[in-house]
BALOBA-1460 file (C-alpha; in Angstrom, 3 decimals):
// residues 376
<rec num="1" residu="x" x="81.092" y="245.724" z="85.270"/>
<rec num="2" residu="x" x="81.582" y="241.876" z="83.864"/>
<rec num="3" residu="x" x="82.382" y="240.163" z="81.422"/>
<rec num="4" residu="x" x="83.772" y="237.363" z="79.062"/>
<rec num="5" residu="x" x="86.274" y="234.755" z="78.104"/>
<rec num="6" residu="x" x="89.453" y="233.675" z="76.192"/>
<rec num="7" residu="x" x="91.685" y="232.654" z="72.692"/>
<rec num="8" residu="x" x="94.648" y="233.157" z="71.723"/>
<rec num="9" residu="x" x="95.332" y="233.571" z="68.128"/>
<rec num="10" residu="x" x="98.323" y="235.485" z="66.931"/>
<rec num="11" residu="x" x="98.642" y="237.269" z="63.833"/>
<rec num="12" residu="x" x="101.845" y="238.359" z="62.484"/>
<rec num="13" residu="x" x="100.574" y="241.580" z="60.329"/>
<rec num="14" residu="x" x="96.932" y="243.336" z="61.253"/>
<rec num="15" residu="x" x="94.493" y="245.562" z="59.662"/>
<rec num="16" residu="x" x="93.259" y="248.600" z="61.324"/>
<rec num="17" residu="x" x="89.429" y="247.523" z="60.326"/>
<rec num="18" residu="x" x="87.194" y="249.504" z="62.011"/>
<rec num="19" residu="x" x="85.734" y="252.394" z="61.243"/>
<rec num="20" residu="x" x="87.369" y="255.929" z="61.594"/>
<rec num="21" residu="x" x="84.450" y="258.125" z="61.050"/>
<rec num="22" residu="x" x="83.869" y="259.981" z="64.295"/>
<rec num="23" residu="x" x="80.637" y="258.922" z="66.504"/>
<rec num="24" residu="x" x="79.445" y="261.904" z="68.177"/>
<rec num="25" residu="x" x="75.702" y="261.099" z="69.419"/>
<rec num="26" residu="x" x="75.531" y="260.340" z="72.816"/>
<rec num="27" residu="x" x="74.329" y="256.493" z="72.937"/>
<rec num="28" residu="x" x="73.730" y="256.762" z="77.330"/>
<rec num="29" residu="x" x="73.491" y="259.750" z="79.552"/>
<rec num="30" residu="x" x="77.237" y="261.098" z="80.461"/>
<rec num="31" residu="x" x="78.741" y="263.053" z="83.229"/>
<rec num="32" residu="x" x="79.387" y="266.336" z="81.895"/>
<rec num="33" residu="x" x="83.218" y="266.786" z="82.432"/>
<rec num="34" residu="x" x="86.438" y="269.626" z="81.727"/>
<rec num="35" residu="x" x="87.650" y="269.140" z="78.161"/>
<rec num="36" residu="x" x="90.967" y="270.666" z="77.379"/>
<rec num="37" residu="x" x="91.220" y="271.199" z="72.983"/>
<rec num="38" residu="x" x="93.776" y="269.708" z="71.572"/>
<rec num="39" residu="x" x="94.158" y="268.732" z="67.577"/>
<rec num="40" residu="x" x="95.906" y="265.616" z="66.467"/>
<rec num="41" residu="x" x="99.351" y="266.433" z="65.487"/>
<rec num="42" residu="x" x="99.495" y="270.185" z="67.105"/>
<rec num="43" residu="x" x="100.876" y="271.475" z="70.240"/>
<rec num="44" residu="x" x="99.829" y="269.226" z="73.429"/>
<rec num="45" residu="x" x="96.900" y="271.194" z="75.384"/>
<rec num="46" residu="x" x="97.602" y="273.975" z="77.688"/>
<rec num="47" residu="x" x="96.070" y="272.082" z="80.622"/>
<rec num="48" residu="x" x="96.758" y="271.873" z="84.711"/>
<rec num="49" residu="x" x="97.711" y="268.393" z="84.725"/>
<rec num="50" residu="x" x="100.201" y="266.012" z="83.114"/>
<rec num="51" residu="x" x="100.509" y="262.663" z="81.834"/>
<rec num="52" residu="x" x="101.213" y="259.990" z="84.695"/>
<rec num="53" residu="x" x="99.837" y="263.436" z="87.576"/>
<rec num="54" residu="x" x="98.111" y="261.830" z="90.493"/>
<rec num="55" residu="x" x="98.683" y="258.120" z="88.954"/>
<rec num="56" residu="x" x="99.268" y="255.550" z="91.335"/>
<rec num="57" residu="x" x="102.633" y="253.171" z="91.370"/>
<rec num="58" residu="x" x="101.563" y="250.386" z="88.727"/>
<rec num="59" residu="x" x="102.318" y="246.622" z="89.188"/>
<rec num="60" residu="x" x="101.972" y="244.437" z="85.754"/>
<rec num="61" residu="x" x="99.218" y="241.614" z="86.154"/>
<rec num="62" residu="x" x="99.366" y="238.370" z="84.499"/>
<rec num="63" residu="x" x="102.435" y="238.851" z="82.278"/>
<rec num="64" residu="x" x="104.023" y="236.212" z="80.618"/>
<rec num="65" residu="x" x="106.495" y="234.326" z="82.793"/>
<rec num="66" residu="x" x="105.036" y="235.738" z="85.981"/>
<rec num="67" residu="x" x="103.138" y="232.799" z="87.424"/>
<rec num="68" residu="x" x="100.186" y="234.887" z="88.277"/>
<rec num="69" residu="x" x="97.530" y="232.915" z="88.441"/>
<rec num="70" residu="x" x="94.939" y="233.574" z="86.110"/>
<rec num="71" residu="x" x="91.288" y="232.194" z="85.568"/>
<rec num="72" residu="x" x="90.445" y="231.296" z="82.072"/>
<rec num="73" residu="x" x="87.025" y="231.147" z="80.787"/>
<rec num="74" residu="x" x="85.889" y="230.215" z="77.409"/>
<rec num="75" residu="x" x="82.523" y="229.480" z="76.731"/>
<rec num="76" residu="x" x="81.677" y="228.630" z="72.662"/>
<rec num="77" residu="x" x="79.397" y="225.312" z="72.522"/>
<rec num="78" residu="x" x="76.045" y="223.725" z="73.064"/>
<rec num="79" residu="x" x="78.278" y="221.017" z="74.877"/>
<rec num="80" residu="x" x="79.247" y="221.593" z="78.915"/>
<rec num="81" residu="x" x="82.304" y="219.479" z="77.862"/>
<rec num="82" residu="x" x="83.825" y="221.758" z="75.067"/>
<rec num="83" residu="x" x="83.623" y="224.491" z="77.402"/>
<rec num="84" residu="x" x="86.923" y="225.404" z="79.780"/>
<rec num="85" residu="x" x="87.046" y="226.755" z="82.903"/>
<rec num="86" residu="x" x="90.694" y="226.221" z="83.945"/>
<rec num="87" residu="x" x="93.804" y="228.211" z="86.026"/>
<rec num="88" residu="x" x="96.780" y="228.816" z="84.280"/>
<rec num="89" residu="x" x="100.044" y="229.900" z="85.442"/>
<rec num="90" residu="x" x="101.644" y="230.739" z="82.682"/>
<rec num="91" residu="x" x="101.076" y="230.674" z="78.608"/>
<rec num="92" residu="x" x="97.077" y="230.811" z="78.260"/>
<rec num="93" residu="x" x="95.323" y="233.785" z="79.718"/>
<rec num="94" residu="x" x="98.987" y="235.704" z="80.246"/>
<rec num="95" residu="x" x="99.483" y="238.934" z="77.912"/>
<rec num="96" residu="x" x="100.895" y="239.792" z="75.544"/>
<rec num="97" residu="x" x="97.943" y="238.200" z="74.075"/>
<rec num="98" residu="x" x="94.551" y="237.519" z="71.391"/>
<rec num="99" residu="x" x="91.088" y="237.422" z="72.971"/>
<rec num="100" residu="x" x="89.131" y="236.233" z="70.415"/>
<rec num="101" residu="x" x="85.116" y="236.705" z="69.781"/>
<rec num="102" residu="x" x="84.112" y="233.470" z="69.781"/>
<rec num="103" residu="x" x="81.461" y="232.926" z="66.811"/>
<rec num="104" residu="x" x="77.775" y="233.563" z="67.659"/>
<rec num="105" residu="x" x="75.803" y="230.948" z="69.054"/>
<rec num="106" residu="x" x="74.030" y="229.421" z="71.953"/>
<rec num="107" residu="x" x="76.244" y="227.770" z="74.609"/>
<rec num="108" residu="x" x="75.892" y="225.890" z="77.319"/>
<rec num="109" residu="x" x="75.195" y="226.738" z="80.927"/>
<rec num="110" residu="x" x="78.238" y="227.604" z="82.972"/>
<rec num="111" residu="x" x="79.305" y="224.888" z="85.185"/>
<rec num="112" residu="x" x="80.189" y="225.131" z="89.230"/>
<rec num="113" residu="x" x="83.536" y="225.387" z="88.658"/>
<rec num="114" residu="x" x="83.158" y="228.535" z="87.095"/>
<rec num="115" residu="x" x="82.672" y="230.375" z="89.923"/>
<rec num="116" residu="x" x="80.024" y="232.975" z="88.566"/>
<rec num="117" residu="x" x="77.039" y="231.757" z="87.184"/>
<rec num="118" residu="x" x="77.406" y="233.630" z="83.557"/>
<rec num="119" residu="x" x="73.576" y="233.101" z="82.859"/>
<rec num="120" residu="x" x="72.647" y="235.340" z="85.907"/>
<rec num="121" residu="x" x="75.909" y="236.991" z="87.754"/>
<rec num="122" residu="x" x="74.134" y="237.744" z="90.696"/>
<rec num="123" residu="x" x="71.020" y="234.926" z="90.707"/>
<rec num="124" residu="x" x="69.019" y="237.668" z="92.681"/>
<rec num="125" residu="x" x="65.938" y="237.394" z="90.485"/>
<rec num="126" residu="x" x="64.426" y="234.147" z="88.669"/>
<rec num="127" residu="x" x="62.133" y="236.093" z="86.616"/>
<rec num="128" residu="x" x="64.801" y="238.276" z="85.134"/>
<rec num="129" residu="x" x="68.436" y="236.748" z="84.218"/>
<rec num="130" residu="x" x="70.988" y="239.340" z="84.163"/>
<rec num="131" residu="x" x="73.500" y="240.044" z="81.390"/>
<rec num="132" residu="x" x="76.713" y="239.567" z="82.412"/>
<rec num="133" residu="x" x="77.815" y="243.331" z="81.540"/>
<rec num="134" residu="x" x="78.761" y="245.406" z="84.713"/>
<rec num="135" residu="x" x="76.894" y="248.201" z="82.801"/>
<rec num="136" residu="x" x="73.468" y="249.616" z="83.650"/>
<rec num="137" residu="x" x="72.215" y="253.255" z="83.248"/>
<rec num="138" residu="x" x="69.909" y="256.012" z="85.088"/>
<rec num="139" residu="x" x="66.723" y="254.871" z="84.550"/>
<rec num="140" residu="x" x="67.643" y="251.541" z="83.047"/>
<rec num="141" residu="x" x="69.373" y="248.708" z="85.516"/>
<rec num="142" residu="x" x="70.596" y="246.337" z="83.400"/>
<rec num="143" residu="x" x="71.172" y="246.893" z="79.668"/>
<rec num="144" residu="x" x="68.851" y="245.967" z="77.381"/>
<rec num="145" residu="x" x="67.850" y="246.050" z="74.261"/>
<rec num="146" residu="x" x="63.920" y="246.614" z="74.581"/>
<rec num="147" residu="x" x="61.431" y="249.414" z="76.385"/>
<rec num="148" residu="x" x="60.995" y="248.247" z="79.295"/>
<rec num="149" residu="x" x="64.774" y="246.748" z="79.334"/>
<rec num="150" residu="x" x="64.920" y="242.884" z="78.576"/>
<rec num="151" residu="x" x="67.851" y="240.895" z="80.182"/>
<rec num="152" residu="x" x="69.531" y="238.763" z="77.455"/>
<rec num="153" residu="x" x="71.662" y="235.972" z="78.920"/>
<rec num="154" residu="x" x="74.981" y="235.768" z="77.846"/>
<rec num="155" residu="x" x="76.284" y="234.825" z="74.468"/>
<rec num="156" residu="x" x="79.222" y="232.822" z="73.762"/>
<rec num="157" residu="x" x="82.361" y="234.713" z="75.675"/>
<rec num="158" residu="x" x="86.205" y="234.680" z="76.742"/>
<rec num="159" residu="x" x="87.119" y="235.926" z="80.293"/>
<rec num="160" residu="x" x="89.929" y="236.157" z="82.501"/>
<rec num="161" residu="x" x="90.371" y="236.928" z="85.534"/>
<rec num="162" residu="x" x="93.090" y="238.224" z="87.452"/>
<rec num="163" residu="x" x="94.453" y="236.854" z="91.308"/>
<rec num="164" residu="x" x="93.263" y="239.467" z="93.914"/>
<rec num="165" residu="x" x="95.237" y="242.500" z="94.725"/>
<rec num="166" residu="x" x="94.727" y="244.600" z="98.224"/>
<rec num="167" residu="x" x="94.643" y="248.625" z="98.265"/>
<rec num="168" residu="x" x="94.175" y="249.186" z="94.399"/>
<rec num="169" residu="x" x="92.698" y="252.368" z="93.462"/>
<rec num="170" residu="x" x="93.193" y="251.832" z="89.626"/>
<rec num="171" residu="x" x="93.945" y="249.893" z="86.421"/>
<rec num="172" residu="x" x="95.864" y="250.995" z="82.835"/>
<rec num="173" residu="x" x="95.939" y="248.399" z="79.801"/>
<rec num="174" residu="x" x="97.535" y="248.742" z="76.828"/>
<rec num="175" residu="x" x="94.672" y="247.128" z="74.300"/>
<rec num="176" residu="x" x="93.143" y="247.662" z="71.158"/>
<rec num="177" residu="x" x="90.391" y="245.975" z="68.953"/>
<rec num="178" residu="x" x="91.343" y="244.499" z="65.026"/>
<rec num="179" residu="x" x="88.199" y="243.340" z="63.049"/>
<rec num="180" residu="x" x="84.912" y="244.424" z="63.410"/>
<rec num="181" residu="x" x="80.878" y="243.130" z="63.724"/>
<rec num="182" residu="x" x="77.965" y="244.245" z="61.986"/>
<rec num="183" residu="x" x="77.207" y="247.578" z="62.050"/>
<rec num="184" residu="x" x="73.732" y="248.303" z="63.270"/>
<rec num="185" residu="x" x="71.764" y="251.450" z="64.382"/>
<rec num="186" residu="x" x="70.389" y="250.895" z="67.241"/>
<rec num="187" residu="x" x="73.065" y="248.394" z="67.762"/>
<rec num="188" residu="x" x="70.709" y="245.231" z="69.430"/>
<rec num="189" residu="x" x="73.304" y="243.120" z="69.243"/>
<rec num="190" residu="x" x="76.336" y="243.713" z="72.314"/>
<rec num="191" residu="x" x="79.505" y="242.681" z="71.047"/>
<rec num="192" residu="x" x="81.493" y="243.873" z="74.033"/>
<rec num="193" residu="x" x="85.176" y="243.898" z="74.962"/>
<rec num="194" residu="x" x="85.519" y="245.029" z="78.364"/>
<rec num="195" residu="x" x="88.090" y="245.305" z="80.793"/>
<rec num="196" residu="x" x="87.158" y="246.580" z="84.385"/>
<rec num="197" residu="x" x="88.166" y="246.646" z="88.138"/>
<rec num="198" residu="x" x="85.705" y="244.601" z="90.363"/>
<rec num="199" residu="x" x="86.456" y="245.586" z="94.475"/>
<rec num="200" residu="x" x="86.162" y="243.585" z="97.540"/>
<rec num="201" residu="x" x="87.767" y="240.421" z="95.506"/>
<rec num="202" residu="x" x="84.539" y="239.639" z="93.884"/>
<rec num="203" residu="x" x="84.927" y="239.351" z="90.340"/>
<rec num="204" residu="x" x="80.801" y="238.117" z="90.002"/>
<rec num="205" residu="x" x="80.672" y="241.756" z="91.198"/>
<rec num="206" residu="x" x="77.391" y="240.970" z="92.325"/>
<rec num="207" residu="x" x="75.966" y="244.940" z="94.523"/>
<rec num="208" residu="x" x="79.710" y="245.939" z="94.598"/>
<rec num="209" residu="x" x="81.647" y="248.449" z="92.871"/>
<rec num="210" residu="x" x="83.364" y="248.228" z="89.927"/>
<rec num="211" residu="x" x="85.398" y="250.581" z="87.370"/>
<rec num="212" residu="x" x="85.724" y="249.878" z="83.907"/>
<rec num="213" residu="x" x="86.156" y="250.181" z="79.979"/>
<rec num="214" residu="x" x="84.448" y="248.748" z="77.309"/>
<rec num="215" residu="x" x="83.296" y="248.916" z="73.353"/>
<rec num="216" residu="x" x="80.353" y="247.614" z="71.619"/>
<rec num="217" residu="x" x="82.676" y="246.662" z="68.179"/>
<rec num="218" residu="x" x="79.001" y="246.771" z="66.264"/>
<rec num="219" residu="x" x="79.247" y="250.330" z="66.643"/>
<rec num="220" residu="x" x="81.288" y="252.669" z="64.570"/>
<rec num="221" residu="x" x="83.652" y="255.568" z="65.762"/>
<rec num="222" residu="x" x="85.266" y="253.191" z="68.144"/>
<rec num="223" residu="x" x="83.881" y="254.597" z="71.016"/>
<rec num="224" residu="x" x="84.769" y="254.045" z="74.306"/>
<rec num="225" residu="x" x="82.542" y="253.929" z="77.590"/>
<rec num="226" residu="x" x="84.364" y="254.533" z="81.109"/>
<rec num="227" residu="x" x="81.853" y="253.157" z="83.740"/>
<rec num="228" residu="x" x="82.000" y="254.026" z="87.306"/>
<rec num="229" residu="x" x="79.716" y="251.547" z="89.003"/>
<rec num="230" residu="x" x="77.996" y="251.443" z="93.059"/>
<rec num="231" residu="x" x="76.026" y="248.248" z="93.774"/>
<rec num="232" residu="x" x="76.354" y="246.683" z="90.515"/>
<rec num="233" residu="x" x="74.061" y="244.236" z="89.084"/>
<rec num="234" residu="x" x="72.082" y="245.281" z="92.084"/>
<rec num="235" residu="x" x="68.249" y="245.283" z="90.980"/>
<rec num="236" residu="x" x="66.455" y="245.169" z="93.786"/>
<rec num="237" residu="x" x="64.899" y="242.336" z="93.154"/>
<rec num="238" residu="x" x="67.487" y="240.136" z="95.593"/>
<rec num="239" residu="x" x="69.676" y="240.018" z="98.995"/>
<rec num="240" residu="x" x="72.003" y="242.262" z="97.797"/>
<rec num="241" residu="x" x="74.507" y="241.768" z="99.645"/>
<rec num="242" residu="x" x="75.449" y="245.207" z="100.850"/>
<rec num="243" residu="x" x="72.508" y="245.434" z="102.364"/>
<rec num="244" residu="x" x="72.693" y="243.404" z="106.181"/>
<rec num="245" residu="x" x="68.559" y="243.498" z="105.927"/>
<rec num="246" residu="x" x="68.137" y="242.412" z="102.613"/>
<rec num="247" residu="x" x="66.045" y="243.496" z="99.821"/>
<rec num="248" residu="x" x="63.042" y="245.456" z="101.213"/>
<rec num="249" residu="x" x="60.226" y="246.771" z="99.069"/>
<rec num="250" residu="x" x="60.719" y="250.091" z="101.137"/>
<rec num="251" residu="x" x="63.735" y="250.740" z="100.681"/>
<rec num="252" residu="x" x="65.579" y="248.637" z="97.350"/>
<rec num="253" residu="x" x="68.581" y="248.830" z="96.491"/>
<rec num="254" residu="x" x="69.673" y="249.973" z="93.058"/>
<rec num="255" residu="x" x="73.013" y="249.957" z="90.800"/>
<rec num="256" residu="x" x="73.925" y="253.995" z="90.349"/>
<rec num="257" residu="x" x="76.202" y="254.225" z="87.378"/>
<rec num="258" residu="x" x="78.441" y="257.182" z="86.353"/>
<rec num="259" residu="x" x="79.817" y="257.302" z="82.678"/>
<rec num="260" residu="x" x="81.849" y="258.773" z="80.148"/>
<rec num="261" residu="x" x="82.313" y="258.218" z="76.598"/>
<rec num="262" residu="x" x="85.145" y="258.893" z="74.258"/>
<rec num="263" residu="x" x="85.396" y="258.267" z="70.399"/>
<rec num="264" residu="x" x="88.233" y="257.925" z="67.783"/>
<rec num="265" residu="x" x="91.349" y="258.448" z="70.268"/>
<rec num="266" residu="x" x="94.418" y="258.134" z="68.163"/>
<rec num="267" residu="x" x="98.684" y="258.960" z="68.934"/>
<rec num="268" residu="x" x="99.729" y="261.539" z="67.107"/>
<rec num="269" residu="x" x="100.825" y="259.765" z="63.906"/>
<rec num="270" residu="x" x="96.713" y="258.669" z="63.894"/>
<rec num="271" residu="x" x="97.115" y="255.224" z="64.797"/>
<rec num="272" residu="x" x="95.359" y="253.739" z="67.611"/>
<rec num="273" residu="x" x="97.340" y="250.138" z="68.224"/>
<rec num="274" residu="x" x="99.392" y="252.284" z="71.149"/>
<rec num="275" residu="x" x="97.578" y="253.687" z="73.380"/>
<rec num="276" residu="x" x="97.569" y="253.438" z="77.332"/>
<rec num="277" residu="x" x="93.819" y="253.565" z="79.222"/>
<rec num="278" residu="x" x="94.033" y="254.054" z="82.240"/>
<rec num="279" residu="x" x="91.438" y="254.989" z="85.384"/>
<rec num="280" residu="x" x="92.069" y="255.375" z="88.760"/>
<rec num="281" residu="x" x="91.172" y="256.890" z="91.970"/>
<rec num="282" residu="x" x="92.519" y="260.184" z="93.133"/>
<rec num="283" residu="x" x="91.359" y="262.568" z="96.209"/>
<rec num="284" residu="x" x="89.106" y="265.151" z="95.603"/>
<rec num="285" residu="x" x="91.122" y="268.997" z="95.017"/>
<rec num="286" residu="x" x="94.290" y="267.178" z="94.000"/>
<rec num="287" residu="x" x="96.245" y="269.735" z="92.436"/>
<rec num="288" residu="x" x="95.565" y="270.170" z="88.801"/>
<rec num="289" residu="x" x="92.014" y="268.598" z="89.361"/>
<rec num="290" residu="x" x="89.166" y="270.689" z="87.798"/>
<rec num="291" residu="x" x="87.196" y="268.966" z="90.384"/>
<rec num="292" residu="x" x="88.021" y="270.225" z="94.304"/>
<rec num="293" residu="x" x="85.197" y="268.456" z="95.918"/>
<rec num="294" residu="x" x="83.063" y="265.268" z="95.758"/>
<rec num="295" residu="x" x="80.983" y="263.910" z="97.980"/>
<rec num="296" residu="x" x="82.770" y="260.293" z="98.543"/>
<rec num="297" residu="x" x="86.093" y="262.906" z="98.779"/>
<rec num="298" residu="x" x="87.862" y="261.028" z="96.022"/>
<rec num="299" residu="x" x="87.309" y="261.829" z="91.865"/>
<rec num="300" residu="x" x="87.909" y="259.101" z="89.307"/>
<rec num="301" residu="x" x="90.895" y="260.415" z="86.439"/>
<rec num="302" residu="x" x="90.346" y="258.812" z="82.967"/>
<rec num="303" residu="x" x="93.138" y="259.001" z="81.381"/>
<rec num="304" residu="x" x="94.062" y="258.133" z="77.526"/>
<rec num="305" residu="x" x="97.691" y="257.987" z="77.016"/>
<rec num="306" residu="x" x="99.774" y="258.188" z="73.636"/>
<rec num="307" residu="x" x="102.092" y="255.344" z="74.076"/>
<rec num="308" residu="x" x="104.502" y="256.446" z="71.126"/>
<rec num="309" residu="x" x="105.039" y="259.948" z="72.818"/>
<rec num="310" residu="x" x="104.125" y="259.310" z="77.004"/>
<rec num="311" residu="x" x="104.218" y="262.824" z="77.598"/>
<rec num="312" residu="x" x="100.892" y="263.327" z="75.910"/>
<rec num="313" residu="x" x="97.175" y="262.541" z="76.370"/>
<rec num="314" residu="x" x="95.831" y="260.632" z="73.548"/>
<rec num="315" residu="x" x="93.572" y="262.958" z="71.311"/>
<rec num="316" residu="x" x="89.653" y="262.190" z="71.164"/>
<rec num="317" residu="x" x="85.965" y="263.361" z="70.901"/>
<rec num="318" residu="x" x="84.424" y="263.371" z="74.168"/>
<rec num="319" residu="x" x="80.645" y="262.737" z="75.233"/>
<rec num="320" residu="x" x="80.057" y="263.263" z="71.810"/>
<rec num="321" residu="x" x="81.404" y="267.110" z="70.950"/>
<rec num="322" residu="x" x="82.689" y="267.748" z="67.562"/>
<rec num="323" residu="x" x="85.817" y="269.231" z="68.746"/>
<rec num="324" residu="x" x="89.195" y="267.123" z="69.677"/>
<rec num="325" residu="x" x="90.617" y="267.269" z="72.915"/>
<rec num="326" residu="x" x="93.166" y="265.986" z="75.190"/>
<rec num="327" residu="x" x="92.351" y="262.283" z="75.944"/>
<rec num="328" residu="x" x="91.289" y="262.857" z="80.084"/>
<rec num="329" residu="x" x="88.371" y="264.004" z="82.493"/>
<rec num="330" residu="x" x="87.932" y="263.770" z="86.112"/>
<rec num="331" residu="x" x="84.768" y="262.624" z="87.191"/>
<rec num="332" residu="x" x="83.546" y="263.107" z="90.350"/>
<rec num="333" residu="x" x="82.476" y="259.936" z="92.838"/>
<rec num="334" residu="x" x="78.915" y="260.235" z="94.198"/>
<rec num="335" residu="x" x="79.373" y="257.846" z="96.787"/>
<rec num="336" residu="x" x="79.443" y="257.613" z="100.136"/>
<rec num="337" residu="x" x="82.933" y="257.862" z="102.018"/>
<rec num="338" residu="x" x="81.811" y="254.566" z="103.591"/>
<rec num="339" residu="x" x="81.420" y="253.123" z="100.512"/>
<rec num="340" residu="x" x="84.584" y="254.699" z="98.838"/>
<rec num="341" residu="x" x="86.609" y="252.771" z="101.678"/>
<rec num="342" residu="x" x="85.511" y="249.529" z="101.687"/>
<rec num="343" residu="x" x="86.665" y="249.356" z="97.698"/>
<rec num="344" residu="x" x="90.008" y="250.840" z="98.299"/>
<rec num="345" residu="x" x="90.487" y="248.686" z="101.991"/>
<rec num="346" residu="x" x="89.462" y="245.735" z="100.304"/>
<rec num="347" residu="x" x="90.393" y="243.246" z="97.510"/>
<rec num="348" residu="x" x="90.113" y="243.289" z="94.026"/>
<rec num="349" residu="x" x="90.149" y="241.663" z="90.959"/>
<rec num="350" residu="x" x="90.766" y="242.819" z="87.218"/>
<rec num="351" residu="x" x="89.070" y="240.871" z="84.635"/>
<rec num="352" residu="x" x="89.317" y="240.940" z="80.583"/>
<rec num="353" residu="x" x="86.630" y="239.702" z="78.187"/>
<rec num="354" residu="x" x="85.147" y="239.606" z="74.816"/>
<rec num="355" residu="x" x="81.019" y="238.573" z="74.912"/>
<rec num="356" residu="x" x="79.016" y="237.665" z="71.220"/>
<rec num="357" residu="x" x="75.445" y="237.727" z="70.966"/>
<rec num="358" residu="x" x="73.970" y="234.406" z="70.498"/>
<rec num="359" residu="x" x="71.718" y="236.411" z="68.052"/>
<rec num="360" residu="x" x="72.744" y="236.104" z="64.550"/>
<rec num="361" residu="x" x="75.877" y="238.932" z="64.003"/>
<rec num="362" residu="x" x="78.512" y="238.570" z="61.735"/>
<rec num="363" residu="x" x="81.833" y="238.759" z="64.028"/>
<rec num="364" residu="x" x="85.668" y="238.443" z="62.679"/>
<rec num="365" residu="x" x="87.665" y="240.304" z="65.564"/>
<rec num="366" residu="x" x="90.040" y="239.951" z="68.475"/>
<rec num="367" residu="x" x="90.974" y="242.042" z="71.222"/>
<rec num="368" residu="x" x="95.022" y="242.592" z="71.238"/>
<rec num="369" residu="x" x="96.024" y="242.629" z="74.975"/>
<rec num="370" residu="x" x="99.862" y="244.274" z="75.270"/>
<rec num="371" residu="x" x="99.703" y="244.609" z="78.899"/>
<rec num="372" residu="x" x="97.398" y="245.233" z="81.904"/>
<rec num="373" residu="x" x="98.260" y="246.890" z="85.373"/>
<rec num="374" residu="x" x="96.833" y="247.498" z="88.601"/>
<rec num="375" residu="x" x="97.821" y="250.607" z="90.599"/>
<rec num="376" residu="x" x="98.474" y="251.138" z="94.300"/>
């Protein structure tokens, strides 16, 4: 997964702006998971897990008055200058806080200090700049908007990045999206808010694995995609570098991707300004688990939590059924244990961002950031 940049723009009352209408069609292949039914405002789902069951100790990232360091990108002009790439220790980049979609528009080239080239995360192919989304699909290796896939550079975007944390096997945030974008079908225009888990303390998450939310705000039914991602951004086109021989036209290298996607999760009063997403790693046949094996041994819990009642899931559609259900699935990881290890040994990063188009979309909208965790 990757993404985008920053503003912060308060504002004292909001509208709930997008649309409610559920989204059930399936927009990328899904991982067929357990569903437990559960209607909004009736009994919580007879189900073999809880709330918070199997959830790792969290530790708040970035808060205000913290002095976690956090890197602040915002990239919204034709001018280098007008463009920030900065570290803050407090104030700017530290939630509670707005991430704004900067207005569409093409901006300039991301500078050194940076850290990530934003035109092309990963620089492994000339010929073919990558997006800067962490998300690519069976069959498909880097989103796109055409047939074969096209690789549109980044628009103008808001990111921040959090300071490495070792042993992490998950993130929650506390987020949610007022204003809207065009509405389009097929939506060829990404407006994307994204927040994700990149491991091995690379945030360019360039062939590494990454875990993550994120929304395209130009589609309706506020539907969510949870994105389990091995070698990402890897295209086989470069030196990835999990691979010690480099590319080979034998034997590439290729991002796998396993996803999920919800729609229309609200609390039980309906509202969706409270809720608690969280995803993170647990071992395979952990009790309550409708998964008991996997072959990486470990299965990733998505979790939607109803922050004004904690003891219950969130209630949503999932991979597009009609029927509500309990806010959660466990997904199995198709990894290797090898692989597995080196994300939960290793360092890693959490990063927040908002990306516009530099097509022509009308955007008004800001992601609301109330808090963001990593778990141990």
């Amino acid at each position: 997964m990757k993404l985008s940049k920053m503003t912060v723009a308060l504002i004292a009352t909001f509208a709930l702006l997008l649309s409610e209408s559920a989204s059930n069609a399936l927009t990328y292949p899904v991982v067929q998971v357990v569903t437990y039914p559960q209607s909004q405002q009736g009994p919580k789902a007879v189900m073999p897990y809880a709330p918070g069951d199997g959830a790792p100790g969290w530790l708040s990232i970035q808060s205000q008055g913290q002095g976690d360091p956090v890197k602040v990108q915002n990239y919204w002009s034709t001018n280098p200058a007008n463009n920030t790439e900065t570290t803050s220790y407090s104030g700017a980049g530290h939630t509670p806080l707005a991430l704004s979609f900067n207005p569409p528009g093409t901006t300039a080239a991301e500078t050194a200090a940076g850290g990530c080239q934003i035109l092309d995360r990963i620089n492994d192919s000339t010929a073919y700049p990558q997006s800067i989304y962490f998300y690519s699909y069976p069959g498909m290796q880097h989103i796109g908007v055409a047939s074969p896939a096209t690789y549109p550079n980044a628009g103008p975007s808001q990111i921040l990045t959090s300071q490495v944390q070792y042993g992490v096997r998950g993130f929650m945030v506390n987020n949610y999206i007022v204003g809207g974008a065009d509405n389009q079908s097929p939506p060829v225009n990404q407006v994307i808010s994204a927040t994700y888990l990149t491991g091995n303390n690379n945030p360019c998450a360039a062939a590494d694995q990454e875990m993550g939310m994120w929304q395209n705000i130009a589609e309706t039914g506020r539907i969510v995609y949870f994105d389990l991602s091995d070698h990402t951004n890897c295209n086989g086109l470069g030196g990835c570098r999990d691979n010690p021989n480099g590319w080979s036209v034998s034997n590439p290298i290729y991002q796998t991707d396993e996803i999920i996607q919800i729609s229309n999760a609200v609390t039980y009063e309906g509202t969706y300004n409270n809720l608690y997403y969280e995803m993170y790693l647990i071992p395979a046949g952990t009790a309550g688990s409708p998964v008991t094996w996997s072959p990486s041994g470990y299965v990733m819990r998505i979790a939607v939590i109803d922050g004004n009642h904690t003891d219950r899931f969130a209630t949503c559609y999932i991979n597009g059924s009609t029927t509500s259900s309990a806010c959660t699935a466990d997904v199995p990881v198709n990894w290797t244990p090898a692989r597995i290890a080196q994300l939960l040994n290793g360092g890693s990063n959490v990063v927040n961002a908002v990306v516009t188009p530099n097509a022509a979309i009308n955007v008004s909208a800001y992601n609301y950031i109330n808090g963001l965790w990593m778990g141990r």
